[in-house]
C-alpha positions as CSV (number, residue, x, y, z in Angstrom):
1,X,0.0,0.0,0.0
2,X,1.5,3.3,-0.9
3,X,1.7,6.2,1.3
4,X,0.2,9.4,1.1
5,X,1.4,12.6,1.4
6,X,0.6,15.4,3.7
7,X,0.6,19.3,2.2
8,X,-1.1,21.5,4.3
9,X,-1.5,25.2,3.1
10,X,-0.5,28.1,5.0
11,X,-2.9,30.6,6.6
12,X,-2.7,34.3,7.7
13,X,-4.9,34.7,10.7
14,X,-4.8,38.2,10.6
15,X,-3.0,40.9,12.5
16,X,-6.0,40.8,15.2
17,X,-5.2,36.8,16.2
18,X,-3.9,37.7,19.2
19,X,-7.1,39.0,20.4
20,X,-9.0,36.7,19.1
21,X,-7.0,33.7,20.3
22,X,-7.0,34.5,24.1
23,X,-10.5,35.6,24.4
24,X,-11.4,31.9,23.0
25,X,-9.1,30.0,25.1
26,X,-9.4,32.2,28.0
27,X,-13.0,31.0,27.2
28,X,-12.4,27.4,26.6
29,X,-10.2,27.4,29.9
30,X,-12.6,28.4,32.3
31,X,-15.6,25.9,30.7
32,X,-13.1,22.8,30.8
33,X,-12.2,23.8,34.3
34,X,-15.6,23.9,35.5
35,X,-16.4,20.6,33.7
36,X,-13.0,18.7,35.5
37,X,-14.8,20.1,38.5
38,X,-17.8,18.4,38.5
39,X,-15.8,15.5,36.9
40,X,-14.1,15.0,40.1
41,X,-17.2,15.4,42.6
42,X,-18.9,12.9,40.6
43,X,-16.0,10.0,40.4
44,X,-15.3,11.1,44.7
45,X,-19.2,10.4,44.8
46,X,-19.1,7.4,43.3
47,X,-16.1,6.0,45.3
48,X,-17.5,7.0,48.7
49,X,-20.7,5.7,47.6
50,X,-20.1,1.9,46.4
51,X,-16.3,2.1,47.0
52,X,-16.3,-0.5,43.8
53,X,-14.0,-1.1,41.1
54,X,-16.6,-2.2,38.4
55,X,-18.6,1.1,39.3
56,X,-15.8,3.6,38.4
57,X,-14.9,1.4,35.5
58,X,-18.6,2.0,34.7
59,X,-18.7,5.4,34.7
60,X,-15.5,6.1,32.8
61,X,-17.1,3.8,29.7
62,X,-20.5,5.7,29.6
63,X,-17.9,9.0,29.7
64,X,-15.8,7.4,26.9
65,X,-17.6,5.1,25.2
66,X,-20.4,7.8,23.6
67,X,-17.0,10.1,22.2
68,X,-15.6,7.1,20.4
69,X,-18.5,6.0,18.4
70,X,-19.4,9.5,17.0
71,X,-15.9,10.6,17.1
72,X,-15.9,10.4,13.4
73,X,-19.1,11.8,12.6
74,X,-17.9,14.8,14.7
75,X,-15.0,15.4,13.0
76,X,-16.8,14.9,9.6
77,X,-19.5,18.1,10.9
78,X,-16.6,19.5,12.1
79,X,-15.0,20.1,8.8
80,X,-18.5,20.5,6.9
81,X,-20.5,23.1,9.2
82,X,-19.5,25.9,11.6
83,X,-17.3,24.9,14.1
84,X,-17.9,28.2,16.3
85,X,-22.0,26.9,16.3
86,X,-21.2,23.2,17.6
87,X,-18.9,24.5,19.9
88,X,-21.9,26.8,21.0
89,X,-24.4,24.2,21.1
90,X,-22.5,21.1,22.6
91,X,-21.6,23.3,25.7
92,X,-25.4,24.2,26.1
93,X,-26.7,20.9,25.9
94,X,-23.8,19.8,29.0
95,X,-24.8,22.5,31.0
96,X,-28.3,21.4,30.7
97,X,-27.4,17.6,31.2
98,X,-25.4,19.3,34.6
99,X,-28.9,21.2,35.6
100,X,-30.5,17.9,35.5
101,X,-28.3,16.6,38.1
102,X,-28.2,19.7,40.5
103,X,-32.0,19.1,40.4
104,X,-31.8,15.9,41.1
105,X,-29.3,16.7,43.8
106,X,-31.1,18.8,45.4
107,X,-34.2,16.7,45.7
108,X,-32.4,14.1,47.0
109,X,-33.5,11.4,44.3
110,X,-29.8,11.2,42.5
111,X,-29.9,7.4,41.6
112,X,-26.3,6.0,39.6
113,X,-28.2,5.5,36.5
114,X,-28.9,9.5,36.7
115,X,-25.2,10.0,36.7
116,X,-24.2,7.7,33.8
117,X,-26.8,9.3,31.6
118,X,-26.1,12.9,31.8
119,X,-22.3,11.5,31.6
120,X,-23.7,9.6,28.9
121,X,-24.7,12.5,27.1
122,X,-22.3,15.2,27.6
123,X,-19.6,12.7,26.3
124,X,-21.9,12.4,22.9
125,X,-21.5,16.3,22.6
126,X,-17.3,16.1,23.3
127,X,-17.5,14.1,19.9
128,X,-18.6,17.2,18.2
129,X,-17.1,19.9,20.1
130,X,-13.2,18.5,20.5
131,X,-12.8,18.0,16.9
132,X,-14.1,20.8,16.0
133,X,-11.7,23.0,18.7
134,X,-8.9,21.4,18.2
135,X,-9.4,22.1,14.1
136,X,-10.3,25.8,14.9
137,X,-6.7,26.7,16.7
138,X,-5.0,26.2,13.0
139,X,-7.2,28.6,11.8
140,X,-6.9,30.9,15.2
141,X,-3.1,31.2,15.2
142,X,0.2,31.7,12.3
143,X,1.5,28.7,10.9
144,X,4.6,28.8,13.5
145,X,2.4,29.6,16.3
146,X,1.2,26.1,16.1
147,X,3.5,23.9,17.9
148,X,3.3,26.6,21.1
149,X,-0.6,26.9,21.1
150,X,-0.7,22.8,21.2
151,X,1.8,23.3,24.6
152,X,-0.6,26.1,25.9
153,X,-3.7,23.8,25.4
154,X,-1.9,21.0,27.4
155,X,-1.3,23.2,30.0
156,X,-4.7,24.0,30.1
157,X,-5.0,20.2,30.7
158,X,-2.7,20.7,34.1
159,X,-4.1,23.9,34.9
160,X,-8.0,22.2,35.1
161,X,-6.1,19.3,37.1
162,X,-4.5,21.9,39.3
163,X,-7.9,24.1,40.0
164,X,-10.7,21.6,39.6
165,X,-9.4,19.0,42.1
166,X,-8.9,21.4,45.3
167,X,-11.8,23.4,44.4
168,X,-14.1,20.3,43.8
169,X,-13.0,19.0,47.4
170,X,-13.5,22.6,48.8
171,X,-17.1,22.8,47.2
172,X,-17.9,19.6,48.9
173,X,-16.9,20.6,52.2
174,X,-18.5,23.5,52.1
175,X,-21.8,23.1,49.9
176,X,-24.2,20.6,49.2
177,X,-23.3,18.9,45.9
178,X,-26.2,20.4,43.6
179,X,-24.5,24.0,44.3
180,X,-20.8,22.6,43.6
181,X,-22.2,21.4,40.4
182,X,-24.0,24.3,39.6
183,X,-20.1,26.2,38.6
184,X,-19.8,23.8,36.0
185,X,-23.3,25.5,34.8
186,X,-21.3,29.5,35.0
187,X,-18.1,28.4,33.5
188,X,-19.6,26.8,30.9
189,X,-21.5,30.6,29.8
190,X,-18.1,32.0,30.2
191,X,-16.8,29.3,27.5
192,X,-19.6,30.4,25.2
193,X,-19.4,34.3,25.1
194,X,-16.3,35.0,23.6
195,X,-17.4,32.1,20.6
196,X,-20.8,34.5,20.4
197,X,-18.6,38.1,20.0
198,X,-15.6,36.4,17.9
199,X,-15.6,34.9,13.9
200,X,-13.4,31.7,13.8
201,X,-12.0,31.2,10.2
202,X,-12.7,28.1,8.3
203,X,-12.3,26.6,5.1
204,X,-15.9,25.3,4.3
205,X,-16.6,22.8,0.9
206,X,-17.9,24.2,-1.8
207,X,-21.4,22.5,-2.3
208,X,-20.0,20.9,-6.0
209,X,-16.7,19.7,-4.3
210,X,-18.6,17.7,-1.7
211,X,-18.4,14.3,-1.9
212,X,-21.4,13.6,0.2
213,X,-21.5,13.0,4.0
214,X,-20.4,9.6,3.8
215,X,-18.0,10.4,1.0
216,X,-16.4,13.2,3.4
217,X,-16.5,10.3,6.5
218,X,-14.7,8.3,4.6
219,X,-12.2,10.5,3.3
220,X,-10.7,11.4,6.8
221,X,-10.2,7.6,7.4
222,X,-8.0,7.3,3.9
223,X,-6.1,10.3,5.0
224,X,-4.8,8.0,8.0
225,X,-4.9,4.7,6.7
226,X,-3.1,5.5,3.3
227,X,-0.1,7.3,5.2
228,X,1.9,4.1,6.9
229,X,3.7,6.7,9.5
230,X,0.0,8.0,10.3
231,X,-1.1,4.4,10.3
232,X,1.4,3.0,12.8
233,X,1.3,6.2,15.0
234,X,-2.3,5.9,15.7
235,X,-2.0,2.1,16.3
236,X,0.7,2.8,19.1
237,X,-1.4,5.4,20.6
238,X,-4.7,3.0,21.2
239,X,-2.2,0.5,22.9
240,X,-0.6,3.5,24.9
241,X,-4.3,4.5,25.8
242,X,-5.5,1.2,26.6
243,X,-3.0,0.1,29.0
244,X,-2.7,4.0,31.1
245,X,-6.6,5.7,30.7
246,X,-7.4,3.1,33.5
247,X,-5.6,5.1,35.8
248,X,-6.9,7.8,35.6
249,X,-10.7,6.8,36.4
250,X,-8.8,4.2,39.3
251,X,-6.5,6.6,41.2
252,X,-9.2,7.5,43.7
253,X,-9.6,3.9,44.8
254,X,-5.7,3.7,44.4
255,X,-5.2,6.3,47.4
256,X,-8.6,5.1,49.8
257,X,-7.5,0.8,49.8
258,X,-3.7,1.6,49.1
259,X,-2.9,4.5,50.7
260,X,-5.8,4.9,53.0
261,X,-6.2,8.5,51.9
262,X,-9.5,10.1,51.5
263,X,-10.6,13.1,49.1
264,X,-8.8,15.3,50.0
265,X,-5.8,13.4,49.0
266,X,-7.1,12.4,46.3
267,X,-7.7,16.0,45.3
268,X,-3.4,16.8,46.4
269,X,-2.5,13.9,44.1
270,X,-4.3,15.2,41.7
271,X,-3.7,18.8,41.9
272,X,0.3,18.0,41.7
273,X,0.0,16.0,38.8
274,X,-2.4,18.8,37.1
275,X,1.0,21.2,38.1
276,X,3.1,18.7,36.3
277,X,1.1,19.0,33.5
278,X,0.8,22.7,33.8
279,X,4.4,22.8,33.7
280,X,4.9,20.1,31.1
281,X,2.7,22.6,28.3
282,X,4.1,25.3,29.7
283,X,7.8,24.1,28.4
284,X,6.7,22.6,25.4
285,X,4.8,26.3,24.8
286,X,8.2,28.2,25.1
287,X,10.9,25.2,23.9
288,X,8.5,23.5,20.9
289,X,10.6,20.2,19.8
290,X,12.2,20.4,16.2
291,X,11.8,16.3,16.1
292,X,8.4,16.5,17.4
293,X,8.3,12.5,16.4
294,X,11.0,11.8,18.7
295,X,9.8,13.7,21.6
296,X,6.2,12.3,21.3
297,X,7.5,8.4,21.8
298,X,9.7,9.4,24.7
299,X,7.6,11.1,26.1
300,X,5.0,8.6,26.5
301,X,7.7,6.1,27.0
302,X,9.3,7.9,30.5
303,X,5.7,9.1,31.6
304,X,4.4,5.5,31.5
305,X,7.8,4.4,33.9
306,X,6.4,6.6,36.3
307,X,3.0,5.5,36.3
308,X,4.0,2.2,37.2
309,X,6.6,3.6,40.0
310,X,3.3,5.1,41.5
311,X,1.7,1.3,41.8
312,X,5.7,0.9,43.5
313,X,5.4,3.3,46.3
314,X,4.8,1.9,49.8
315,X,1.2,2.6,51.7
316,X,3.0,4.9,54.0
317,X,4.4,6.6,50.7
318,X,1.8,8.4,49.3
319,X,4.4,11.6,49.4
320,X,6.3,9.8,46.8
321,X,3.3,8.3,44.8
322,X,2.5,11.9,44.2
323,X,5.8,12.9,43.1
324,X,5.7,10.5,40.4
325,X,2.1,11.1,39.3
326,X,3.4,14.5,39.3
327,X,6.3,14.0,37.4
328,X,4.8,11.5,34.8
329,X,2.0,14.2,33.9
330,X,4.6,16.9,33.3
331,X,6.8,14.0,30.5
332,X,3.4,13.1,29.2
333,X,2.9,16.7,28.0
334,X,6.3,17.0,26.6
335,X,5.3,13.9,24.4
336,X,1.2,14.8,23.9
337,X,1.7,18.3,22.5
338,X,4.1,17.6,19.9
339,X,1.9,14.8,19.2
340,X,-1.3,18.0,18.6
341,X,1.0,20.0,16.9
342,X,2.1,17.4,14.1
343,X,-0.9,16.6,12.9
344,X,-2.1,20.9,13.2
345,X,1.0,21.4,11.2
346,X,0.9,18.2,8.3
347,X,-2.3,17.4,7.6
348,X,-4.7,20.1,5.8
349,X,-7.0,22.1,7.6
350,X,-10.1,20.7,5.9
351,X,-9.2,17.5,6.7
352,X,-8.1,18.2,10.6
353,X,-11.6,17.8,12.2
354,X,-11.8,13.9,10.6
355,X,-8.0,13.4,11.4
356,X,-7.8,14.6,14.4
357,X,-11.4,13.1,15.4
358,X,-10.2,9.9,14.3
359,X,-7.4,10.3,17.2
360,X,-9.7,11.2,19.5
361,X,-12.0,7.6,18.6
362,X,-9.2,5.6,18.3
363,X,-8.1,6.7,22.1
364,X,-11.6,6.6,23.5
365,X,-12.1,3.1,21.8
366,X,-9.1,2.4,23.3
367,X,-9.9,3.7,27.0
368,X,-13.0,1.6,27.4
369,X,-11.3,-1.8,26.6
370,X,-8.4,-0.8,28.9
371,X,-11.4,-0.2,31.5
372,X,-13.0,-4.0,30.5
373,X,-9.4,-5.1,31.3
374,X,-8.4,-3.9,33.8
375,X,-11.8,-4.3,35.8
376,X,-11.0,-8.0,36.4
377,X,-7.3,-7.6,36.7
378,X,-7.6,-5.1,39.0
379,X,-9.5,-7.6,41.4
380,X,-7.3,-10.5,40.5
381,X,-4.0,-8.5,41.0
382,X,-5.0,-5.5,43.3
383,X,-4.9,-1.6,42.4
384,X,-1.0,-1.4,43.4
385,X,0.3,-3.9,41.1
386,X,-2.5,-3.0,38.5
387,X,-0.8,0.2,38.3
388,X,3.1,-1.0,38.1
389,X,1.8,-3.5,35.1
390,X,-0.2,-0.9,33.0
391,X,2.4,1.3,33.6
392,X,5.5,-0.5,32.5
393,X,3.7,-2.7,29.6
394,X,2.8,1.0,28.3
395,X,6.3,2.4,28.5
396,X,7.7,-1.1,26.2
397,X,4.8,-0.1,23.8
398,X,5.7,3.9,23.4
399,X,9.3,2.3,22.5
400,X,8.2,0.3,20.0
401,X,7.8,3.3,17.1
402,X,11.7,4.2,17.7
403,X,12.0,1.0,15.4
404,X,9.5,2.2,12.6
405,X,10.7,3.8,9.9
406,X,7.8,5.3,8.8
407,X,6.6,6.7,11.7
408,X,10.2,8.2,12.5
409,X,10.3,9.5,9.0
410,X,6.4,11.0,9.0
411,X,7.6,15.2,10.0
412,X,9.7,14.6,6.6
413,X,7.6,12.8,4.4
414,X,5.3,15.3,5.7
């Protein structure tokens, strides 16, 4: 099978960008802060209610599973329609899912089934919205801009780590949980004003170059499949994914049978690894990689080692634990950015929603079966060695592509 070849166009955003840029992601920043909020109330919720394994699991799938089947169909409307308007739309449909809660809350008739539906749902509208965010910052920013607005949005990632965690443990010391959830509601209006006062460029289809809505689907899966580094790369990535997402939804359980920590531990691991990552964008923002290939595979590679140290630290450790959760989130933005920025900077803007969709499906595809996994190895195993296998059989993985030729080669084919 031959492989394709990437040839994006350049774009002039304007002498205004600027402007336009940080009113959007100052936007963007405080809705996804709001939604890790109520993200880490619920999970907390969950644990102290059932204190179950195959609970959490659950709740990660029906907050995964939704994104990965109409990850491509996102990405296609993405590239097809306004992105500013699904952006608009998808956040007021999850505010309204999160109203539904607080009332439920509130009345005191909150069943789990509640939860995973509204999760349920507002994972459904992340399909349309991510895609078509992550396609807009091409179009928000000049050409060399990229690389450094990719590091910026991963330190957004650590940021919402850093704020949502100690603010979602303060909120539920001090206020019932419908009011803690009820930010998520005001955050989410700040994400959507800027996108009402600012244009976002985008390079629509003429009506006779469309090939037709499963034409266009289908096109954003050749873009990948006929490209062997593209290929490889995204096969690596599920695998990565699938052995290290479990983690994340597990690391409250981790610290309460491990550790014997309650939330607000869990929200100080949690907050140091969001400052890790904060850090982590922050230096791929100011030092963007040349070989952003290179840095992408290491990255992972040395960020998974640390996860598995954290399954290695002793139950009076927890001090150290947190170091390395801290210090693997800050490596896995030095790899995860570059990673953003690659595809931004190769693959043609009218194609970006599908191809970087496609990511997004292959990942959350991935993230579920990880979850179905690790469900029963977590019981047969235990949390602390659950973590030092996913960890180090993720690392081996990541390595894997130094080998490949065609992924090594894809910035210069490119």
């Amino acid at each position: 099978m031959s492989s394709v070849e990437l040839r994006p166009a350049a774009y002039d955003p304007g002498p205004d960008w600027a402007l336009r840029f940080w009113s959007v992601f100052g936007g963007q920043a405080s809705s996804l802060i709001g939604s890790a909020l109520t993200q880490f109330v619920l999970l907390w919720w969950i644990t102290d209610t059932t204190g179950s394994v195959s609970a959490l699991a659950l709740a990660g799938l029906f907050a995964l599973l939704p994104q990965a089947i109409l990850g491509p169909i996102g990405g296609a409307v993405a590239d097809r329609y306004s992105r500013r308007l699904i952006m608009i739309v998808s956040d007021l449909i999850s505010a309204g899912c999160m109203m539904v809660l607080i009332a439920l809350f509130l009345a005191g008739t909150v069943e789990l089934w509640h939860i995973y539906t509204m999760m349920f749902i507002r994972s459904a509208m992340q399909a349309f919205q991510v895609p078509a965010a992550a396609a807009s910052t091409a179009m928000l920013v000049p050409q060399d801009f990229i690389p450094r607005a990719a590091g910026l949005n991963q330190s957004l990632q650590g940021l919402m780590l850093i704020a949502a965690a100690p603010l979602g443990a303060l909120a539920m010391a001090t206020m019932p949980i419908g009011y803690a959830l009820a930010i998520d509601v005001v955050t989410a209006i700040l994400g959507i004003v800027p996108l009402l006062i600012f244009r976002i460029p985008q390079e629509l289809p003429k009506a006779e170059d469309r090939a037709g809505f499963l034409g266009e689907l289908r096109e954003g899966f050749d873009v990948v499949w006929r490209n062997r580094g593209l290929r490889w790369l995204y096969l690596l990535m599920a695998i990565v994914v699938m052995c290290v997402m479990p983690s994340f939804t597990l690391v409250p359980l981790l610290v309460k049978e491990h550790f014997g920590g309650g939330a607000p531990e869990v929200a100080l691991m949690e907050g140091m690894a969001g400052l890790g990552m904060f850090v982590g964008g922050l230096l791929a923002a100011a030092f963007p990689p040349q070989r952003m290939i290179t840095w992408v595979l290491w990255g992972f590679a040395i960020s998974s080692l640390l996860l598995g140290a954290v399954g290695l630290a002793p139950s009076n450790g927890l001090w150290l634990a947190t170091l390395f959760w801290s210090l693997s989130g800050l490596v896995y933005m030095l790899g995860n950015a570059p990673m953003i920025a690659l595809l931004q900077t190769t693959v043609p803007n009218h194609l970006q929603g599908r191809v970087l969709s496609l990511l997004t499906t292959v990942m959350a595809l991935a993230a579920p079966i990880g979850l179905a996994l690790a469900t029963p190895l977590g019981e047969l195993l235990g949390i602390q060695l659950l973590f030092v296998v996913m960890g180090f059989v993720s690392a081996a993985v990541s390595l894997l592509g130094l080998a490949s030729k065609s992924v090594m080669n894809l910035e210069r084919r490119a």
